[in-house]
N, C-alpha and C positions, 0 to 999 in steps of 0.2 A: 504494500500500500504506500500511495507517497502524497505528499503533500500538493506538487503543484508540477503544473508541464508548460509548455513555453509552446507558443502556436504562433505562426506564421503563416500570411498569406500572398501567394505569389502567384501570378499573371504569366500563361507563355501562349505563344499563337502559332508556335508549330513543334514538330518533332524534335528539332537541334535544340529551341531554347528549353521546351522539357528534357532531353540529355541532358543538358551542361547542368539543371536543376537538380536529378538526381543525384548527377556525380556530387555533389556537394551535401547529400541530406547522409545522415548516420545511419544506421542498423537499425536503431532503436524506434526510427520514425515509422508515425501513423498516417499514410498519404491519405486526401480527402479530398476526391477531382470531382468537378463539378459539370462533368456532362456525360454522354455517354461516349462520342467519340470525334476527331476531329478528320479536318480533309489535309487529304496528302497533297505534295506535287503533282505525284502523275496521275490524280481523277479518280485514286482510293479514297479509303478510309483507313484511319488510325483508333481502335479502340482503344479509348486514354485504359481503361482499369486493367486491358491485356496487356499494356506495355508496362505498365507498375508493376506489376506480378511479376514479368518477366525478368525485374532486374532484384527480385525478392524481398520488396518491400510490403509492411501489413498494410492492409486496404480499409478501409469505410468501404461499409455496404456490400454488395453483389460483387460477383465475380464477373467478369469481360463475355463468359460464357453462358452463366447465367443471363445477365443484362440481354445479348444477344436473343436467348430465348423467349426471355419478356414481349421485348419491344417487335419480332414476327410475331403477331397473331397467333396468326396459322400452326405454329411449331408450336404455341407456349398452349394453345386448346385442342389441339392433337396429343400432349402430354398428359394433359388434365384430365382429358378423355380416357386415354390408356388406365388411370390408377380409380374410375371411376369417380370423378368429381365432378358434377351434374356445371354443363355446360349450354348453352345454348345450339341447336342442331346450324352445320353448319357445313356450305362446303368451299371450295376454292379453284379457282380459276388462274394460272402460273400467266404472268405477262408475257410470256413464250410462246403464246395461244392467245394472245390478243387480236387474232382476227377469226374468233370464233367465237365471240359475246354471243353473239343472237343463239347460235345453236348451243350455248353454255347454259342460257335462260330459256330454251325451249325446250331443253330435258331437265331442268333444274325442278328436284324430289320436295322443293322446301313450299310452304303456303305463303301465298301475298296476306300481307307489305311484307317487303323485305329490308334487313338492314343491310348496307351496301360500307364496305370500310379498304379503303387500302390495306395490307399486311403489316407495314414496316414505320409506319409513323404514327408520333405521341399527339397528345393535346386535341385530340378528338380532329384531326386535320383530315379533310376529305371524307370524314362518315354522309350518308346521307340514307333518308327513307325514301323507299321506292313503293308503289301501290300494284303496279300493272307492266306487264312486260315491254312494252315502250319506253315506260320511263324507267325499269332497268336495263336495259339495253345503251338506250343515252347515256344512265350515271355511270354503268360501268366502263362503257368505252372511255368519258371523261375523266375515272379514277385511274385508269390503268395510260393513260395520257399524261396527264398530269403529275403521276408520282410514278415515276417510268423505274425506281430500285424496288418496289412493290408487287406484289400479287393481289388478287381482288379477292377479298374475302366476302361470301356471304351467308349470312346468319336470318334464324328466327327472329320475328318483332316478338317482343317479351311488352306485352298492354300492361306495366305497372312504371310506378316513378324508380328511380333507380333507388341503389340501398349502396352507399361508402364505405368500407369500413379503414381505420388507422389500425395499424401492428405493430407493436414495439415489444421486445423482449430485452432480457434482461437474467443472465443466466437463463436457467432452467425458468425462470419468471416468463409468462406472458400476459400483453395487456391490449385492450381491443376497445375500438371506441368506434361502433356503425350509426349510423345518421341516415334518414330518408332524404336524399337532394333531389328538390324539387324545381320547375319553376312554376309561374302562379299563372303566366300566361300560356304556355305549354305544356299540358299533363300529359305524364304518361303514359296515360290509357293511351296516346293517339300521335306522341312525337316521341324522340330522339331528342337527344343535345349535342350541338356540335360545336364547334371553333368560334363561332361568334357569341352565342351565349356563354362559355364557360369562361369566355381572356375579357369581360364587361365587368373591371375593377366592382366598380359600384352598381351593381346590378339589382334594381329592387324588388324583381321576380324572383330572385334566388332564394331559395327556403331550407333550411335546414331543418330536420327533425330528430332527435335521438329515438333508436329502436329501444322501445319501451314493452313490445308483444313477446311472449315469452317462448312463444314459437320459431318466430325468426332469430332470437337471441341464442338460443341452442341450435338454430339450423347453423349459423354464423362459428359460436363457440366449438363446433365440430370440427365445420368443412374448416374458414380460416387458417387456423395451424398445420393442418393434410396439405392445402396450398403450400403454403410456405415450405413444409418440407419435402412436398414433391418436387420442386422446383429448385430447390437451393437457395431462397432468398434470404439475406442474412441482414440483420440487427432493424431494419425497419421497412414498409412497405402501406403500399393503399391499395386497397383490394374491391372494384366494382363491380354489381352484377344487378340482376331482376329478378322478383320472382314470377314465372311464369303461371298458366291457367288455374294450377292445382295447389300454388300459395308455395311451391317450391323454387326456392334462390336456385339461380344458375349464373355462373360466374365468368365476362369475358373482358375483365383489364386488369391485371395486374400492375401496377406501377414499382418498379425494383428503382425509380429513382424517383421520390417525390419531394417538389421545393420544399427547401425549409429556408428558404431567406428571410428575414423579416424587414426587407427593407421594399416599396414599391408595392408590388401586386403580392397580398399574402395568398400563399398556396393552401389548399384544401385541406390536405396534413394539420396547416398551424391553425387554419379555422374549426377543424374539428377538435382540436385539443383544448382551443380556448372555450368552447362549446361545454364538453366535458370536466374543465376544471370551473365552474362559474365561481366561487369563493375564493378564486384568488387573483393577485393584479393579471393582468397578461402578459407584463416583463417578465414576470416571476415564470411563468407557468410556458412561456418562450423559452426560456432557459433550462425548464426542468426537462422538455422537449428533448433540444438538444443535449443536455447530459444525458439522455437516458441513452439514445442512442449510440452516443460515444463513449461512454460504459460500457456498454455491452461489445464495443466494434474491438475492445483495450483488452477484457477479458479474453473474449475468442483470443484474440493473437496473441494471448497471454503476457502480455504489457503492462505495467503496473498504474494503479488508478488513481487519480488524485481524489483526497477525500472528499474533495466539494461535490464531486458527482458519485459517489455513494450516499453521500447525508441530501442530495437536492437532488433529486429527481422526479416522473412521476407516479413512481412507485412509493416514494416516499409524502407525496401529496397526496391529501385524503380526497374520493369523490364515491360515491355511490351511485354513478352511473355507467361508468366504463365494467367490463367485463374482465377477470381477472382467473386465471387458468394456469396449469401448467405443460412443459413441454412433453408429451408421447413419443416414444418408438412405433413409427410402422410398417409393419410386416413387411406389406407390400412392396414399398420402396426401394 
């Protein structure tokens, strides 16, 4: 255990200025990169968390591998699917075969509306609903145009509002904070949410609710953890889904990176926390946030912890609404 650690933050825009970064950080450090991956010279990609790994430093968060898995669709609900974690039915269409929309949706097994989503991109970017096979045909060709490193995923409409849930562990601890997000002008029985509703800072439609139904709170305190460890997502994540006709959650976003900045737009993470913790200020309960997280990220790599985020965190803040559990082995896996 130790009393205090020394944090620095540093800015690089390509591969050389993160070299010469590394070469210069100790053994002992905890890298904490802030995207998932940047652009090379020749018209690649560099995933920052695979190049950290590679020169064997401990990591915040998900692995380069993991992350990977999240952020396709299609792989991270083809996984979910394999270990039985009730998914939305779904199929996909490879941008390799983008001159075969029409004949993709003229044998396509699933019932209108359909949800329409690129594979490979966050923040609800190119989702759309579709009613009728014209206008899948239109959005698909425009998503598979448009977001040309992508495959076309498409999914069951699930007619309820969505359900959020936050993930933090903490050792063998786990803590779970779901919310019904709503908006008041689009329910949904009958929409989607996409890129423009969800980046509207100040948005007065946006609703929050804490799952308070003791049915979805156990369908959640089951699947949740099963997620996370089918997947390998490590010390925190946001986890979305719907529950479909029969009042059963089916789950298709995991987020393996969700903002935690608190400066600008607060990300859905730190609104649900602050949700969750109402008794206390929101600096406080920002911070208890982030220590928890980086507690836990200190432990894994077995690093020593400063006390402050043992004695402050949000395990150690009282709330009677979050859901609190511990970690299983399973079989399956």
């Amino acid at each position: 255990m130790s009393n205090s650690c020394e944090i620095t933050v540093n800015e690089v825009s390509n591969i050389a200025e993160l070299e010469n970064l590394l070469d210069q950080l100790s053994s002992d450090t905890l890298v904490w990169t802030n995207a998932y991956y940047i652009d090379t010279e020749n018209g690649g990609i560099e995933w920052l968390n695979r190049f950290v790994e590679s020169r064997g430093f401990a990591l915040f968060g998900s692995g380069a591998k993991v992350l990977e898995i999240l952020l396709k669709k299609d792989v991270c609900q083809t996984k979910l699917n394999m270990h039985n974690i009730p998914v939305p039915s779904f199929d996909i269409l490879s941008k390799n075969n983008a001159d075969r929309v029409d004949a993709f949706f003229a044998n396509c097994k699933i019932d209108f509306p359909l949800v329409l989503k690129p594979t490979a991109e966050c923040l609800s970017f190119g989702i759309c609903l579709v009613h009728n096979y014209k206008e899948a045909v239109e959005k698909g060709r425009a998503i598979l145009s448009d977001y040309p490193a992508s495959d076309l995923i498409v999914e069951e409409f699930l007619p309820n509002n969505d359900i959020t849930c936050g993930y933090l562990e903490l050792g063998n601890d786990i803590l779970l904070m779901p919310n019904h997000f709503e908006y008041t002008n689009k329910p949904g029985e009958k929409h989607i949410y996409d890129n423009n509703e969800r980046l509207i800072i100040d948005n007065p439609n946006r609703q929050r609710k804490i799952v308070t139904e003791p049915d979805l709170r156990a369908q959640l305190e089951t699947m949740i953890p099963r997620i996370v460890d089918v997947l390998g997502v490590r010390d925190i994540t946001r986890i979305d889904g719907r529950q479909d006709k029969n009042g059963k959650l089916r789950y298709f976003d995991i987020n393996g990176f969700p903002g935690l900045s608190g400066i600008g737009f607060i990300s859905g993470m730190i609104t649900l926390t602050f949700l969750f913790y109402p008794n206390y200020p929101q600096a406080e309960v920002y911070q208890a946030l982030i220590n928890t997280a980086l507690a836990n990220a200190l432990i894994r790599n077995k690093l020593p912890v400063p006390d402050v985020l043992n004695t402050n965190n949000l395990f150690t803040l009282k709330s009677d609404l979050v859901i609190r559990t511990k970690k299983t082995c399973y079989n399956e896996v």
